[in-house]
N, C-alpha and C positions, 0 to 999 in steps of 0.2 A: 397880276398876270394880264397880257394883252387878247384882246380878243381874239386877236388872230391865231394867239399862242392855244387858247383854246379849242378855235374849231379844229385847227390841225390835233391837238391830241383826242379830240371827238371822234374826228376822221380815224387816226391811227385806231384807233381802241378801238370802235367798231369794224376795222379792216374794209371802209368804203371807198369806194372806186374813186382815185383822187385825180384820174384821167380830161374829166369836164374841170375840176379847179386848177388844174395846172392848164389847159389850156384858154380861160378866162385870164389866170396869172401870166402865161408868158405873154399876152397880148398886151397888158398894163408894164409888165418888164420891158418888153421891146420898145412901146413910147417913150418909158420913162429915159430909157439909155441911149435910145436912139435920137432923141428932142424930135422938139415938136418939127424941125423941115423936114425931116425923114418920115416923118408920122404923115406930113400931107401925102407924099408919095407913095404911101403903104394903101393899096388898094386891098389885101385879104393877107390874111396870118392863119395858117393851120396849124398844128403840134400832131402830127401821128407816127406814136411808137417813138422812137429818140430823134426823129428829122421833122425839121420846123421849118415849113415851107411859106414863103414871101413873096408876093404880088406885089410887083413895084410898076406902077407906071411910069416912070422914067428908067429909058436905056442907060445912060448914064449914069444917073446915080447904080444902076444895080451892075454898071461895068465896074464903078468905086471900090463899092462894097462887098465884089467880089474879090479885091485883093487882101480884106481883114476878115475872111470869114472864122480864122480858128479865134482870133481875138474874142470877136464879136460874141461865137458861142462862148467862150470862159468868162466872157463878162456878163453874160446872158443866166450861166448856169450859178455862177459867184452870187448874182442876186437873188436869183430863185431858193437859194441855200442846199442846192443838191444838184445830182449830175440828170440833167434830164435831157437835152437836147447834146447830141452827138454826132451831127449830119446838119446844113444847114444849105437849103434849094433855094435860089433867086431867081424868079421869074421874072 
């Protein structure tokens, strides 16, 4: 068993608030799928409640990436292994 596979059933079984690990995880998700040149332009990444909000210092890229947002979240949520973000803000 993975460690990871573990603290998650930790987590589950003590029913603790998995609200701060999911938002450490989608910050590691969003690099990872977004590569590192989108990562330079990521000035802040929030998660509150199912909208995950992104600080992008470039207009253009977040004119881009305004046109793949449903994508973006189902590949966002795909990795995470659950549905958590449902709303996705570009600033």
């Amino acid at each position: 068993m993975k460690l990871g596979d573990l603290l998650k059933s930790f987590v589950d079984e003590n029913k603790l608030d998995t609200k701060g690990l999911n938002q450490v995880k989608v910050r590691d998700v969003w690099n990872s799928q977004m590569g590192p040149a989108i990562e330079r332009y990521t000035t802040n990444l929030m998660l509150k409640k199912d909208t995950l909000y992104v600080q992008l210092s470039s207009s253009v890229l977040r004119e881009e990436l305004s046109y793949g947002k449903e994508k973006i979240i189902r590949n966002l949520n795909e990795e995470m292994g659950k549905q958590i973000i449902s709303k996705l803000v570009l600033r």
